[in-house]
KOLFI-209319 format. One line per 5 residues: number of its first residue (from 1); for each residue y negated, x, z negated of N, C-alpha, C, CB. Coordinates in steps of 0.001 Angstrom, whole numbers. Glycine has a CB too. Layout:
N
NUM = Y X Z Y X Z Y X Z Y X Z; ...
end
This chain:
144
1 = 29521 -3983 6572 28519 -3208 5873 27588 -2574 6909 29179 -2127 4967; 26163 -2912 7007 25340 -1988 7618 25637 -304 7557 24080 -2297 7031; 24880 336 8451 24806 1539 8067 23141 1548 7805 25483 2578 9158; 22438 2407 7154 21177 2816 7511 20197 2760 8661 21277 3719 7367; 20940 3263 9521 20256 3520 10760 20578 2235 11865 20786 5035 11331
6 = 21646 1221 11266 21341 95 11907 20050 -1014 10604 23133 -658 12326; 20256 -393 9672 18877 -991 8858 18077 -1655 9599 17954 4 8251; 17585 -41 9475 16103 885 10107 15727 -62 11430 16529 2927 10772; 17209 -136 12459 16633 -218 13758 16600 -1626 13656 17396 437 15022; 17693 -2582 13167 17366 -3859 12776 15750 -4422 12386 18216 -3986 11670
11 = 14547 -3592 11822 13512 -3855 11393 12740 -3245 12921 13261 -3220 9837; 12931 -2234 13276 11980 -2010 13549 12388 -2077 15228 11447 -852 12781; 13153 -1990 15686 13483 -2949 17016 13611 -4272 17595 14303 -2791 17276; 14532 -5096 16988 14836 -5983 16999 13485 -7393 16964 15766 -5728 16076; 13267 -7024 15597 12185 -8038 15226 10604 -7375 15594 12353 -8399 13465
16 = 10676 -5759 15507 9202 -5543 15844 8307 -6081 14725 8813 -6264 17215; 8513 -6326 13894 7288 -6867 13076 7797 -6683 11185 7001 -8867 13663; 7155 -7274 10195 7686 -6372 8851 8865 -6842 8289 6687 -6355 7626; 9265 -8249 8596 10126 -8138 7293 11452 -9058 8704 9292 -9293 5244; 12828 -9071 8267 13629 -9489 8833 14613 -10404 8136 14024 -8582 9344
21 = 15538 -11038 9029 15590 -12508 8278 15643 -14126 8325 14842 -12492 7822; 16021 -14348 7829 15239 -15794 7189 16203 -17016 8126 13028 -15886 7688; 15630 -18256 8184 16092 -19178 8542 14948 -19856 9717 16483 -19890 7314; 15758 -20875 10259 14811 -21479 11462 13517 -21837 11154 15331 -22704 12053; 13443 -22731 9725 12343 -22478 9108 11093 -21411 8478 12685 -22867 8599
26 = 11661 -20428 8342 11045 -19570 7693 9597 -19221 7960 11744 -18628 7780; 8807 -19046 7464 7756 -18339 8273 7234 -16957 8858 7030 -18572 7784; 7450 -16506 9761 7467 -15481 10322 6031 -14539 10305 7935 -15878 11516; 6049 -13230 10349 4860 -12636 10369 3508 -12889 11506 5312 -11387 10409; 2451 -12586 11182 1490 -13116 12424 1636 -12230 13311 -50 -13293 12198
31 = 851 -12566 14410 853 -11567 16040 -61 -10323 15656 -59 -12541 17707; 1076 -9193 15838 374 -8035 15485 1003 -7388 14348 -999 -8321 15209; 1502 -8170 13482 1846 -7380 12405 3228 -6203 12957 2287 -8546 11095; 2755 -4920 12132 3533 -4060 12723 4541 -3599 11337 2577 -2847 13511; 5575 -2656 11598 6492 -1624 11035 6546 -544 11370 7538 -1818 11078
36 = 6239 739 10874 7444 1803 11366 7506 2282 10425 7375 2828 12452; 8942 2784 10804 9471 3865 9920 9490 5247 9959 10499 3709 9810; 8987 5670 8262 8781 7309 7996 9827 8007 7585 7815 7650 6984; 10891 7182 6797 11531 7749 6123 12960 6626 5559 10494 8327 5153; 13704 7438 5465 14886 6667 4877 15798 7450 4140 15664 6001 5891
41 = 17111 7416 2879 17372 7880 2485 18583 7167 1794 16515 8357 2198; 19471 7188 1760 20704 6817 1027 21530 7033 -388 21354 7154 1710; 21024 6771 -1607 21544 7536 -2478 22791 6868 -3499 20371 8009 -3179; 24146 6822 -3318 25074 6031 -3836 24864 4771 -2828 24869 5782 -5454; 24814 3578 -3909 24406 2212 -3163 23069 1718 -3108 25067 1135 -3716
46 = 21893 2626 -2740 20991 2286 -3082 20042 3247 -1707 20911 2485 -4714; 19622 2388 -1078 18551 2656 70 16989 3074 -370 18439 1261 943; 16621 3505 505 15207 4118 -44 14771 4099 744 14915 5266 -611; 13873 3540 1313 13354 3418 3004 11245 3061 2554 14584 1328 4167; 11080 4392 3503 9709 4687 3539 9060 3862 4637 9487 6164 3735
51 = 7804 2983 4814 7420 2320 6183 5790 1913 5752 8575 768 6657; 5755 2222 7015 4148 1884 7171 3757 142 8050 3433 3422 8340; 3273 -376 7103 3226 -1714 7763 1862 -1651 8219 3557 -3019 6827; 1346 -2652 9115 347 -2878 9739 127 -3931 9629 295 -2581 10738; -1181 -4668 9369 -1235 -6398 9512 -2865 -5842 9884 -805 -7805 7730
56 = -3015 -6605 11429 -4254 -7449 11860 -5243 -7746 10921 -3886 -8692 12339; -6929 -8134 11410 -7033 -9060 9918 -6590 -10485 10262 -8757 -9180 9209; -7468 -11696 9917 -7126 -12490 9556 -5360 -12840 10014 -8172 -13214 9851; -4622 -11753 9808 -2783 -12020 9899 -1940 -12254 8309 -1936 -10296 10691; -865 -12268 8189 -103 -12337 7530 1298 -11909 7236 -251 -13013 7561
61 = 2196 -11446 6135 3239 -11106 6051 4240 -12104 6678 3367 -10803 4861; 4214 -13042 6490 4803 -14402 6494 5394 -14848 4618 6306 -14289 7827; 5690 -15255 4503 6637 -15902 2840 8083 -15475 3052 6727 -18018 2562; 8138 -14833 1772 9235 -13517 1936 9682 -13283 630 8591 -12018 2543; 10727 -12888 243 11020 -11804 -926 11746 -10682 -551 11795 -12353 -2059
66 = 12314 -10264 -1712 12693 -8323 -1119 14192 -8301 -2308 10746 -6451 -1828; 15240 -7781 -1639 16463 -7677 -2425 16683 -6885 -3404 17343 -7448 -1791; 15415 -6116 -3860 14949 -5172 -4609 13950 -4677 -5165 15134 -4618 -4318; 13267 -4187 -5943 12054 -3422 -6443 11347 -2773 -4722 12704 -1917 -7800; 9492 -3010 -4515 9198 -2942 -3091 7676 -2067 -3618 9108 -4731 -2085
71 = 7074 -766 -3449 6336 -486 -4218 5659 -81 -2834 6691 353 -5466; 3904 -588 -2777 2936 -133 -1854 2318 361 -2316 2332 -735 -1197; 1356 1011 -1366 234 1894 -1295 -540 1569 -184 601 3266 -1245; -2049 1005 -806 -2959 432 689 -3932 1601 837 -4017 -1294 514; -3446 1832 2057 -4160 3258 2593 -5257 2407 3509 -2947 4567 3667
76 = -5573 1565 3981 -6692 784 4328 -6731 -773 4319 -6987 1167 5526; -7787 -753 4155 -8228 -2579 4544 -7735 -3337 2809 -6727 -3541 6424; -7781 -4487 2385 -7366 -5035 1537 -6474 -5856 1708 -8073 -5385 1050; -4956 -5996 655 -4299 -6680 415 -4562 -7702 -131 -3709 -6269 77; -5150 -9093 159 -4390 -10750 -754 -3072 -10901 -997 -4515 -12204 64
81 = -2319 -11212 -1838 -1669 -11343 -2426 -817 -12612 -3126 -2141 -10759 -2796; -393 -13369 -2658 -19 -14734 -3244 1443 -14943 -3644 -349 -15808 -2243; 1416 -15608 -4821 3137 -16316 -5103 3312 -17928 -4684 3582 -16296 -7033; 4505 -18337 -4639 4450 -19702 -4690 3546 -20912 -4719 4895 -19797 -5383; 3299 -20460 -5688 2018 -21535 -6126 521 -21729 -5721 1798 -21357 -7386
86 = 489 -21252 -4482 -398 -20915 -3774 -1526 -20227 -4059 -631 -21707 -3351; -1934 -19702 -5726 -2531 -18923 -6183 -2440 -17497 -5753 -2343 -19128 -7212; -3802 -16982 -5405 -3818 -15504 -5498 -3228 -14876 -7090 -5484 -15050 -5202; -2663 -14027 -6760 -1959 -12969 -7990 -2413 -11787 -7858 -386 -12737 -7995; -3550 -11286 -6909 -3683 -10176 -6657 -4457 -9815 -5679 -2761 -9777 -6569
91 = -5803 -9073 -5786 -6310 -8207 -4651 -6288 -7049 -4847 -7476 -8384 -4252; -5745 -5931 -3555 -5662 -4693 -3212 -6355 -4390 -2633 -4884 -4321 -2817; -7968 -3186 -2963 -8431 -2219 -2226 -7742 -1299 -1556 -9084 -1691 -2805; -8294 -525 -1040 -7772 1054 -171 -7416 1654 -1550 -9242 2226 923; -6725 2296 -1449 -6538 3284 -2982 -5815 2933 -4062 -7758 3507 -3724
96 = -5611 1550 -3990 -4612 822 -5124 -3214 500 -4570 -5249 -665 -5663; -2092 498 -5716 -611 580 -5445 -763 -1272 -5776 588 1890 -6704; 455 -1478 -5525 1319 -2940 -5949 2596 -2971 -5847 1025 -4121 -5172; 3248 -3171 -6847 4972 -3347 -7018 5170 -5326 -6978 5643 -2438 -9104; 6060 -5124 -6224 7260 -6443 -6371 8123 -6053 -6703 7764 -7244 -5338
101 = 8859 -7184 -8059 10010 -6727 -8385 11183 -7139 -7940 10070 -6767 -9399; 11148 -7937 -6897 12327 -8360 -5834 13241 -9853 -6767 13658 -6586 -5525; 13930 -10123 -5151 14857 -11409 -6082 14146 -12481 -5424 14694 -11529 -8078; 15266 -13272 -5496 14605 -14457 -4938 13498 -15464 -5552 15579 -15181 -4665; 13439 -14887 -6897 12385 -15481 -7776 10701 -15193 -7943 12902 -15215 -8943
106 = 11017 -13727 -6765 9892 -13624 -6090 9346 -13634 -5054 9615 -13097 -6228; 9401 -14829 -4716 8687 -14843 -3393 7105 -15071 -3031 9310 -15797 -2755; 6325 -14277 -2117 5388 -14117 -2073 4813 -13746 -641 5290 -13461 -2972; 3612 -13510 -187 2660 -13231 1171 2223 -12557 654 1739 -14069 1918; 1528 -11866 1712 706 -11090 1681 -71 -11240 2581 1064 -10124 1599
111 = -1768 -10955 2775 -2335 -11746 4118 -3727 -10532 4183 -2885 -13921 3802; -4321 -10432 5424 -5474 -9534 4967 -6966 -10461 5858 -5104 -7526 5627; -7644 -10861 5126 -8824 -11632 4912 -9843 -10993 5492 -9125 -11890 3579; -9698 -9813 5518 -11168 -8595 5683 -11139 -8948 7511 -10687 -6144 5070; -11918 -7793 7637 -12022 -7589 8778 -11782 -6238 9254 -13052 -8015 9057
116 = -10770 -5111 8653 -10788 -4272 8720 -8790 -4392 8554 -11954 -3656 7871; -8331 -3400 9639 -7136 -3775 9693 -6550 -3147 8766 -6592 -3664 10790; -5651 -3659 7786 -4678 -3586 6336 -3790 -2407 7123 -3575 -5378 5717; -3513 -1266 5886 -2429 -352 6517 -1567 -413 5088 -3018 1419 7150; -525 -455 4924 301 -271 3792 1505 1267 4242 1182 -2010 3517
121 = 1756 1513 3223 2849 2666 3127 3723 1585 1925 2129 4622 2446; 4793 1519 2387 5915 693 1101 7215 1727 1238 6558 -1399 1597; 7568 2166 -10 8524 1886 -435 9729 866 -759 8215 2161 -872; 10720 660 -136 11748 71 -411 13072 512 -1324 12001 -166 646; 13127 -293 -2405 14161 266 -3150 15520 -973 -3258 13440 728 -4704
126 = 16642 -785 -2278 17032 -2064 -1789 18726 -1794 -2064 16465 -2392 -40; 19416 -2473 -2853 20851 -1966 -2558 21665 -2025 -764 21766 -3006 -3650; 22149 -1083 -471 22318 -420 781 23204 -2048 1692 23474 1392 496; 22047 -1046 2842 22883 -2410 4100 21785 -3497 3749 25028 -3232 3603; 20757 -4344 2803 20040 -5128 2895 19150 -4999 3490 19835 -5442 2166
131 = 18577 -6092 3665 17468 -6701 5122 16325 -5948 4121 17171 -9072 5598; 14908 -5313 4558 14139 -4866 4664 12961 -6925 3493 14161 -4096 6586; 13930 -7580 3857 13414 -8547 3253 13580 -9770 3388 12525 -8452 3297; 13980 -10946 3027 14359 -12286 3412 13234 -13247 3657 15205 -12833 2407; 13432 -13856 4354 11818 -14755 5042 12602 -16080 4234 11432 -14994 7528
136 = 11894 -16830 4182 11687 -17989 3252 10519 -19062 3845 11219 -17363 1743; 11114 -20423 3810 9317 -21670 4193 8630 -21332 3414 9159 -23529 3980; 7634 -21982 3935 6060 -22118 3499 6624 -22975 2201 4746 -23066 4786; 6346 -22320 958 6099 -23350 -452 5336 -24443 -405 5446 -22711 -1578; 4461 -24879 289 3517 -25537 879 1988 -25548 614 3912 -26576 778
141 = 2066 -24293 916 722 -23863 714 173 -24131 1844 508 -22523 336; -1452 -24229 1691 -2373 -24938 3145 -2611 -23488 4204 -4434 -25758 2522; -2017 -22432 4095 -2350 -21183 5023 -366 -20522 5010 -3979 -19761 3986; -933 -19518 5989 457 -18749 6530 337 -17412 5834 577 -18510 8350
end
């Protein structure tokens, strides 16, 4: 069983970048994309972990899902947004939230297009000891 604070440091040491994970395949976040952590919290079996992500522009999350409900807040730049199917599902201004509802049935990117570097604040709502997020291949979509 993790503890918390090997979570935490698992994300934000180790890998240096947002989400942790995955397989040889997987696709990994672009150069630059950042993490840190504000906050964390333990309640029963259920983690609560506050983080400020960073993505470059033209960067990316990599293709990912989340072991749980994942709720943002874009405090700058705009979020794209994609599922599987290589369709956008979503653009985020500065000022607008976005929930994932986690599971492996959601898997999705996130990428920022602008030219103005993307800042997110996320919430993680994750049963305790899980990865910050599971990396997953490219569905085969023509971008990262």
């Amino acid at each position: 069983m993790r503890s918390p604070l090997r979570t935490a440091m698992t994300g934000a040491v180790v890998t240096a970048t947002v989400f942790v994970g995955g397989s040889a395949h997987a696709t990994p976040p672009g150069p630059g994309v950042t993490a840190r952590l504000i906050a964390q919290k333990t309640v029963g079996d259920t983690d609560y972990v506050l983080r400020e992500i960073t993505v470059p522009p033209g960067q990316a999350t990599g293709w990912h899902y989340h072991d749980g409900p994942v709720y943002g807040y874009v405090k700058q730049g705009t979020l794209t947004h994609y599922h599987p199917d290589c369709a956008t599902d979503g653009v985020y201004p500065q000022g607008t939230t976005v929930r994932e509802p986690g599971g492996p049935s959601d898997v999705h990117l996130g990428r920022n297009l602008g030219d103005t570097t993307l800042v997110l604040d996320v919430l993680y709502v994750l049963p305790h000891g899980s990865p910050f997020s599971e990396d997953v291949p490219n569905p085969g979509c023509p971008f990262e």
